[in-house]
C-alpha distance (Angstrom), angle and dihedral (degrees) to the residues before:
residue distance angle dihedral
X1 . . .
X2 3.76 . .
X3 3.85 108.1 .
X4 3.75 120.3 -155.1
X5 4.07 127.2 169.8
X6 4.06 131.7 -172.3
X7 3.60 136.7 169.5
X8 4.41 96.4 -105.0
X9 3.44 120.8 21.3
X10 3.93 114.6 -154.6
X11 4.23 110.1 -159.8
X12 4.15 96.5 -172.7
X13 4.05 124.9 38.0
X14 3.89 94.3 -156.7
X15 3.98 112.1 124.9
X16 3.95 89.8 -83.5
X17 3.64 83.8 53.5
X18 3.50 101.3 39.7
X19 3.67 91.8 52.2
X20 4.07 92.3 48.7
X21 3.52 94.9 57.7
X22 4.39 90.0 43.7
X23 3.71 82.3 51.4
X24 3.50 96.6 48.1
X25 3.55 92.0 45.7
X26 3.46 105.8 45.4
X27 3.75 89.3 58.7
X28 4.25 87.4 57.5
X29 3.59 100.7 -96.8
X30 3.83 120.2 141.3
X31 3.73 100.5 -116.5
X32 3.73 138.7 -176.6
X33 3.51 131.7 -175.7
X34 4.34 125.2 -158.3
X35 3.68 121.3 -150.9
X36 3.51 117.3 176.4
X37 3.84 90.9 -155.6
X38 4.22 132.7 55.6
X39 3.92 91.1 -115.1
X40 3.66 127.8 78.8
X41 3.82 121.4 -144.6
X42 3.67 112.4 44.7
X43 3.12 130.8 -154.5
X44 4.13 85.4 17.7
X45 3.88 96.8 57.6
X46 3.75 107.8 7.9
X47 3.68 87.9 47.9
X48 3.68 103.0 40.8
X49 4.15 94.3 -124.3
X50 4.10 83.9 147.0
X51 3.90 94.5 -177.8
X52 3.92 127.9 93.9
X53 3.72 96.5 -155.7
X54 3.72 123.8 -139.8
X55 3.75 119.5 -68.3
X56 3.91 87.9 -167.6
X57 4.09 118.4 86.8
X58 4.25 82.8 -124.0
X59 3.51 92.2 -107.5
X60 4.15 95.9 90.2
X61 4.03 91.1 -89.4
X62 4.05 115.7 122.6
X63 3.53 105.2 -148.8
X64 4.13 102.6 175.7
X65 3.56 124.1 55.5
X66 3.81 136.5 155.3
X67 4.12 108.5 56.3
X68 3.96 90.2 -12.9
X69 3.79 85.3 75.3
X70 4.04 100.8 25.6
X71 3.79 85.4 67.5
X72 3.63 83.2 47.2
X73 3.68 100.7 56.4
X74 3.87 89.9 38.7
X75 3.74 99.3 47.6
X76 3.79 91.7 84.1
X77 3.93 97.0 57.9
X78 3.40 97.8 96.2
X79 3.65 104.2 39.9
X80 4.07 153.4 32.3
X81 3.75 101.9 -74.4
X82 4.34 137.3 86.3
X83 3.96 130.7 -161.8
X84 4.10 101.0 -109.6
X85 3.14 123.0 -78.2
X86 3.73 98.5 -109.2
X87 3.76 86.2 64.6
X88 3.48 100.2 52.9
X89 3.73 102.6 -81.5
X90 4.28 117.1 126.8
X91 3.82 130.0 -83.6
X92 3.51 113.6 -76.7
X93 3.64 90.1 3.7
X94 3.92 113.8 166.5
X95 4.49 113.6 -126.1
X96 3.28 95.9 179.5
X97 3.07 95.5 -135.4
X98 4.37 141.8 139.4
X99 3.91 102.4 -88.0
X100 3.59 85.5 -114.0
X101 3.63 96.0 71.2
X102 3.59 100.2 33.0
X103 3.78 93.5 112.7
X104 4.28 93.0 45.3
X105 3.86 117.5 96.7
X106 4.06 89.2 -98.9
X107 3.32 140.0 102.4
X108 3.91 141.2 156.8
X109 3.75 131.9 -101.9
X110 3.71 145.4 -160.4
X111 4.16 104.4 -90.1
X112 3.74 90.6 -149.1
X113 3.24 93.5 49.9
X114 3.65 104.9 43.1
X115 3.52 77.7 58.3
X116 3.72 88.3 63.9
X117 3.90 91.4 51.0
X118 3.33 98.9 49.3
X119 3.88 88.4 50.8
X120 3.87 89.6 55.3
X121 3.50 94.1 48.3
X122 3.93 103.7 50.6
X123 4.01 85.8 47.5
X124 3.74 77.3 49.4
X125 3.84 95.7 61.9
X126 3.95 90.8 37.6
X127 3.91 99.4 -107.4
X128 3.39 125.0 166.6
X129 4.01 103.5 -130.4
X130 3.93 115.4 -160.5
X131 4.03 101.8 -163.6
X132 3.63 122.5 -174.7
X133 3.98 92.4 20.9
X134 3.99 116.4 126.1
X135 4.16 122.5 -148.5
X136 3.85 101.5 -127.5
X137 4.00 98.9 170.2
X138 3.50 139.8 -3.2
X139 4.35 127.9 -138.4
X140 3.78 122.5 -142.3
X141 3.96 128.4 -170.7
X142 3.66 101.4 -149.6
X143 3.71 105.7 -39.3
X144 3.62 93.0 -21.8
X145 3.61 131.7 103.5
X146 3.59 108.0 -126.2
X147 4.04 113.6 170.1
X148 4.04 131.4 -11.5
X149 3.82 116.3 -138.5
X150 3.78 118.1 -133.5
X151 3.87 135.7 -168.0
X152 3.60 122.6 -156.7
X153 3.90 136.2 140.6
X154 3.99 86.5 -53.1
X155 3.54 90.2 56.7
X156 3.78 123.7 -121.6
X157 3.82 120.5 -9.8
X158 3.28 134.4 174.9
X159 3.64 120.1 -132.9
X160 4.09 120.3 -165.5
X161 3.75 134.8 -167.9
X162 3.76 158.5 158.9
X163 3.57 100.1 -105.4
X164 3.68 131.4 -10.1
X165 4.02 130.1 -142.4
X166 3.99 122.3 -153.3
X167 3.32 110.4 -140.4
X168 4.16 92.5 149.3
X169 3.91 91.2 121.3
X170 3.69 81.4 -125.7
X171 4.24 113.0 59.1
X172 3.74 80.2 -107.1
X173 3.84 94.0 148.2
X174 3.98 91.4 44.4
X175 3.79 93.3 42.3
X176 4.09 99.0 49.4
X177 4.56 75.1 46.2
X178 3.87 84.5 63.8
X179 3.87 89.7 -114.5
X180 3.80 122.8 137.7
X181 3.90 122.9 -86.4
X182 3.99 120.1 -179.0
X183 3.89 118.8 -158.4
X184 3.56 128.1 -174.0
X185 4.09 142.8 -164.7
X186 4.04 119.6 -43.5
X187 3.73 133.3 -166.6
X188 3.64 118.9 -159.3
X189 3.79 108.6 -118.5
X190 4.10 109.4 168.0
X191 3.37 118.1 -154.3
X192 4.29 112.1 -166.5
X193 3.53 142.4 178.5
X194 3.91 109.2 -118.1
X195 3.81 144.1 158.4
X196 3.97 97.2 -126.1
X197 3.95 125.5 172.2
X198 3.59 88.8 -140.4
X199 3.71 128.3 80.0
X200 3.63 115.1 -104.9
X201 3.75 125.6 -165.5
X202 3.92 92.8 -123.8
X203 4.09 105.1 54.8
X204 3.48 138.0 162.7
X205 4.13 97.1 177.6
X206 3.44 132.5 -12.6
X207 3.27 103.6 -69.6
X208 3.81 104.5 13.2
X209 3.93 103.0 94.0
X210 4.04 134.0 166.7
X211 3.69 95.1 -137.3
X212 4.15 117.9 -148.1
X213 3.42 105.8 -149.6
X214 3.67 90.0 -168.8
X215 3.78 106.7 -175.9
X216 3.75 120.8 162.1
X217 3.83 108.3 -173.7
X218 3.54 132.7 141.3
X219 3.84 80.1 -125.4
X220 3.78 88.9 67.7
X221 3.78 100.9 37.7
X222 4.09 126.7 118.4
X223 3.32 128.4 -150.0
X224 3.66 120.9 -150.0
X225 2.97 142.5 -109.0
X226 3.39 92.8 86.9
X227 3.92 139.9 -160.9
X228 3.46 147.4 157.2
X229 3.49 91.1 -68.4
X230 3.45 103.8 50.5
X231 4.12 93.9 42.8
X232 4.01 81.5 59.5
X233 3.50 91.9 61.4
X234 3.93 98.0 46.5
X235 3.47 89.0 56.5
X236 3.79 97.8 51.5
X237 3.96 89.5 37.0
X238 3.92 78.3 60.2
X239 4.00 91.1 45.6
X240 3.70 89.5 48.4
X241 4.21 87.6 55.1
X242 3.88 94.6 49.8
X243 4.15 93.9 47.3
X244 4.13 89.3 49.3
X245 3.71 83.4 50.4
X246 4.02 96.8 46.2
X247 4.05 88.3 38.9
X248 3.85 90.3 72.7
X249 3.42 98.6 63.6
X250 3.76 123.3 83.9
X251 3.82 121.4 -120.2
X252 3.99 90.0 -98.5
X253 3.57 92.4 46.6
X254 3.83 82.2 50.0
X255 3.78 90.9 72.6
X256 4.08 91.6 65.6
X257 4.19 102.0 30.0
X258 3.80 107.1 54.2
X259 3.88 136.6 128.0
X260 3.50 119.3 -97.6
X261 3.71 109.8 178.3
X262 3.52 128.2 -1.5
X263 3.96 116.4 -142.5
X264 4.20 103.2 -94.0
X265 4.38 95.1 -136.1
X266 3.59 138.5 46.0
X267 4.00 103.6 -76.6
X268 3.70 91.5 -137.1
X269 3.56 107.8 143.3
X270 4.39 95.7 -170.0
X271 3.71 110.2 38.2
X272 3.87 101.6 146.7
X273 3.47 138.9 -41.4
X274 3.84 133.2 -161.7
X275 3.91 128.4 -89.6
X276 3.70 88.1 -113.3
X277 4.04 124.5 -159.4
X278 3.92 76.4 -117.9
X279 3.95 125.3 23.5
X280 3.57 116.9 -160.5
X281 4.58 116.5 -136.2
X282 3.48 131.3 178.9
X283 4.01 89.0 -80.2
X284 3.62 92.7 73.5
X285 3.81 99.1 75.2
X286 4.21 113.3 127.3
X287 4.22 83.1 -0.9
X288 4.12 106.3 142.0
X289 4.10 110.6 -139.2
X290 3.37 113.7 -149.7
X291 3.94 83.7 -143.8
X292 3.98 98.8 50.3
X293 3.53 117.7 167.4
X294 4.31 82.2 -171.9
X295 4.01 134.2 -77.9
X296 3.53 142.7 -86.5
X297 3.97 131.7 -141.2
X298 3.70 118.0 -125.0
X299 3.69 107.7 -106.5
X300 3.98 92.5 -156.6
X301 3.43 100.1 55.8
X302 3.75 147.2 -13.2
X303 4.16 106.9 -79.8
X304 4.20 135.8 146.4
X305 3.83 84.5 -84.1
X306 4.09 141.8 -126.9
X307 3.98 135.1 -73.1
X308 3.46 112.3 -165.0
X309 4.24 104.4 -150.0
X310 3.84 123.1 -134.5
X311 3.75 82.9 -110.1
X312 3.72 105.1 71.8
X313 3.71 88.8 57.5
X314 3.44 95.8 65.6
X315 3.69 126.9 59.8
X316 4.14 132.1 -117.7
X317 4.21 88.2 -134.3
X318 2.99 115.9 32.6
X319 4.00 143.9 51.8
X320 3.35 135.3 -150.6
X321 3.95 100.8 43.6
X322 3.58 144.5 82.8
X323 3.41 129.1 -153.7
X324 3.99 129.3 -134.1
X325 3.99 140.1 -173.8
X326 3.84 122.2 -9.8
X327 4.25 83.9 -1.1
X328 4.10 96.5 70.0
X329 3.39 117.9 105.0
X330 3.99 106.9 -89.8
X331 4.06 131.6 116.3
X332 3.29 140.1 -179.4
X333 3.82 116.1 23.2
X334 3.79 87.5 -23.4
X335 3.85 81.6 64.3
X336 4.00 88.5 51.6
X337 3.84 83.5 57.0
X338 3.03 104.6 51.2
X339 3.64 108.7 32.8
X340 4.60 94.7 74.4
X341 2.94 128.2 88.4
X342 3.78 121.3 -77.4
X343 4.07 94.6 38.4
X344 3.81 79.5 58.3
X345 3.69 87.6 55.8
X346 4.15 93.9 44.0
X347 3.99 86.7 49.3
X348 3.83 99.1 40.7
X349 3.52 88.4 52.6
X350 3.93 101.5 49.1
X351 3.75 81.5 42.4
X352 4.04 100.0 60.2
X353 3.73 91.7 39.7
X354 3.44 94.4 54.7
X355 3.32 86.9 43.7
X356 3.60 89.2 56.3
X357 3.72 100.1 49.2
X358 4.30 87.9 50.5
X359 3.66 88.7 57.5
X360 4.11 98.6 41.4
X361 3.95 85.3 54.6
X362 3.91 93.7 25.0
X363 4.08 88.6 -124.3
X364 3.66 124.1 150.8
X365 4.23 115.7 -117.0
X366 3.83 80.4 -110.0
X367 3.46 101.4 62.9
X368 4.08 97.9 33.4
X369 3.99 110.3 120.6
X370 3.51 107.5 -111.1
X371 3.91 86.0 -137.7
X372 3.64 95.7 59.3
X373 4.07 93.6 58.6
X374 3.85 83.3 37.1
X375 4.16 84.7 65.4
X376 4.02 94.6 53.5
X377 3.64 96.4 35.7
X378 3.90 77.3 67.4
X379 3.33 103.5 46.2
X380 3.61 145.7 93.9
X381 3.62 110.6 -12.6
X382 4.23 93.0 -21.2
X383 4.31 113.1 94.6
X384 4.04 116.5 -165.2
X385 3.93 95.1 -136.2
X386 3.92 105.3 -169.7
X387 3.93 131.3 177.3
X388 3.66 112.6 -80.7
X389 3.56 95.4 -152.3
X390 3.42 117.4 37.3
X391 3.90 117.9 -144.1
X392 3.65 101.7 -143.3
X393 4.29 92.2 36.1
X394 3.88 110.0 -113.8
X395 3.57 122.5 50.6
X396 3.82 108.3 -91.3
X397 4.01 115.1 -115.9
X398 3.49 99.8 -154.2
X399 3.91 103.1 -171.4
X400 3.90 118.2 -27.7
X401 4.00 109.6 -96.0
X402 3.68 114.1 -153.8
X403 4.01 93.8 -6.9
C-alpha cells in the first residue's frame, strides 16, 4: 500500500475544511486535504445552499473575521452578486439576498463558482488537495489517531500525520477512530437549481432560481442514526418532492419550469457531531468562554451572538484530532448555528491552526495552551471577536486546555 505522511491532515474539503487546511498551511504546516468528490465546498456548492449568511449579530456588530470573512469577500468572484454596500461592497451592488437581510454582512454566490475560488485559494496557501479520494478506515496508536486510509483510482493508500481535523460534515474521521458521534432529527428541505417563471427569493436571472423547497413535516423527517441506507432514502424522499412539484405544470408550462441541476450530496444539514470535552445547546447564546476560539452571528434572527469554546473542537475519546464545521460539538439550535456557512469557516480555521501548532511542537489538542492559539487567532489578517458582556458575568472556563 502506498504510504504518504504530512504535518495536518484535512478528511472533508467543504468550507470548514477548506479553511482548516488554509489555516494550517498558512502557518507552514504540510497539509493535505481529502474530498471524496470533484467539487470543493460542500454543502455550499455541491449542495446548492447559495447564501453566505451574515457574519454580523444583525444589529451592525461583525463578529467573525480572519477566513470567516475572506471567504466572504471572495465568494462573489465568480458570479453575479456583491456584499452590501454598507460593508464595503459597490453602489447599487446586487447581494442576493431576502430583503430582510439586505443590510447584514451576507450575501449569496454562484456554487460553481465558489468552487472555483476556493480552488484558487488552497493552491494559494500551497495545499496538497486529494479530490475524488474516499476515507475507508482510520489507525490509532493507543488512543490516538495516527493515519486514515484512503481508496481512490490508485487504489488504497495510506495517508499519516501529526494531527488530523474532521471537517467530513459527518464525524466521519472520529467515527471510523471508534470515537463517539451524536446525530439528531432531519427534515428534508431540497434546495435546486431551476429555470422557473415565477419569482423566487434566491435568483440569479429572471428565470434561473435556486428553489427552497422548505418543507418541515413529520412526513419528511429522519431519524438518526443514520447509514447508507437511510441517506438513500432522503435523497429520493427529496426526488419525490421536486417531481410532485414539476407534475403540476402542463407540458407548455413545462418549457419555462424545469430542473436544471440537482444538488450533487445528501442535503442533510445534522449528520453527526463529536462527543466534545464541551458541547454547545441552546443555553449558550451571548455566554463568554474563557477559551473562545471567536463567535458567530445568528443567521435566523438578530440576537447577542455565539462563541464557540476551544473545547467543542476537540473530542471526549479520542486524541490526536480536531474537529471543524457541522462536526464540533454543538446540538440543538446551537447546532443550527453553527452548522452554515461562515461559523464553518470561523471553526475550520481555529481548527487547522491549532492543528498546526500540535504538529510544530508535536502536542496533542488537549494539552495545547489556550494562550498560544489565542496569539494566532490574532494575528495577521484573523481577529478573536469575543462577547463584550458576558451573560452569566465572568468568562466561563470550561475545562483547562493545556494547564
Amino acid at each position: 500500500m502506498k504510504e504518504l505522511h504530512y504535518d495536518v491532515v484535512v478528511c472533508g474539503a467543504g468550507v470548514a475544511g477548506v479553511a482548516a487546511a488554509i489555516a494550517a498551511a498558512r502557518k507552514g504546516a504540510k497539509t493535505a486535504v481529502i474530498e471524496k468528490q470533484c467539487l470543493l465546498g460542500g454543502l455550499a456548492t455541491s449542495g446548492l445552499i447559495y447564501i453566505y449568511l451574515p457574519i454580523c449579530d444583525g444589529n451592525g456588530k461583525q463578529l467573525a473575521f480572519g477566513l470567516a470573512e475572506e471567504m466572504l469577500k471572495r465568494c462573489v468572484e465568480y458570479g453575479p452578486f456583491d456584499v452590501p454596500e454598507q460593508w464595503g461592497g459597490p453602489k447599487d451592488g446586487n447581494p442576493g439576498c431576502r430583503e430582510a437581510e439586505m443590510n447584514r454582512y451576507s450575501c449569496c454566490f454562484s456554487p460553481a463558482g465558489f468552487t472555483l475560488t476556493l480552488d484558487k485559494m488552497l493552491e494559494e496557501a500551497g495545499v496538497d488537495l486529494w479530490l475524488d479520494t474516499l476515507i475507508t478506515d482510520a489507525e490509532k496508536d493507543g488512543n490516538r489517531i495516527t493515519a486514515v486510509e484512503v481508496v481512490n483510482l490508485s487504489g488504497k493508500i495510506r495517508i499519516s500525520g501529526k494531527c488530523f481535523v474532521d471537517a467530513t460534515g459527518s464525524a466521519l474521521a472520529a467515527k471510523l477512530a471508534g470515537a463517539k458521534v451524536i446525530s439528531e432529527v432531519n427534515h428534508i428541505t431540497p434546495w435546486i437549481l431551476e429555470m422557473a417563471s415565477d419569482p423566487s427569493f434566491f435568483h440569479f436571472t429572471e428565470s434561473l432560481h435556486v428553489q427552497d423547497f422548505g418543507e418541515h413535516t413529520d412526513e419528511y423527517a429522519m431519524e438518526p442514526p443514520y447509514d447508507g441506507r437511510k441517506v438513500t432514502e432522503f435523497v429520493r424522499r427529496g426526488w419525490q418532492m421536486m417531481r410532485n412539484r414539476y407534475d403540476q405544470f402542463s407540458r407548455a408550462e413545462r418549457t419555462k419550469n424545469y430542473p436544471v441541476h440537482l444538488p450533487a450530496m445528501p442535503q442533510i444539514r445534522k449528520i453527526a457531531h463529536i462527543d466534545a470535552l464541551y458541547n454547545l445547546t441552546e443555553t449558550d447564546v451571548g455566554k463568554h468562554f474563557a477559551h473562545s476560539i471567536g463567535a458567530a452571528g445568528n443567521w435566523y434572527h438578530p440576537d447577542p451572538g455565539w462563541e464557540a469554546p476551544y473545547e467543542s473542537l476537540v473530542p471526549k475519546d479520542l486524541d490526536g484530532l480536531l474537529a471543524a464545521g457541522r462536526c464540533i460539538g454543538a446540538g440543538g439550535y446551537a447546532w443550527e448555528i453553527f452548522r452554515v456557512i461562515p461559523a464553518a469557516a470561523l471553526t475550520g480555521e481555529a481548527a487547522g491552526m491549532a492543528a498546526a501548532l500540535c504538529a510544530d511542537r508535536d502536542l496533542l489538542p488537549k494539552a495545547l495552551p489556550y494562550d498560544m492559539l489565542k496569539s494566532h487567532l490574532n494575528s495577521g489578517h484573523s481577529r478573536l471577536t469575543t462577547l463584550e458582556r458576558p451573560r452569566h458575568g465572568k468568562p466561563e472556563t470550561v475545562i483547562a486546555i493545556g494547564e
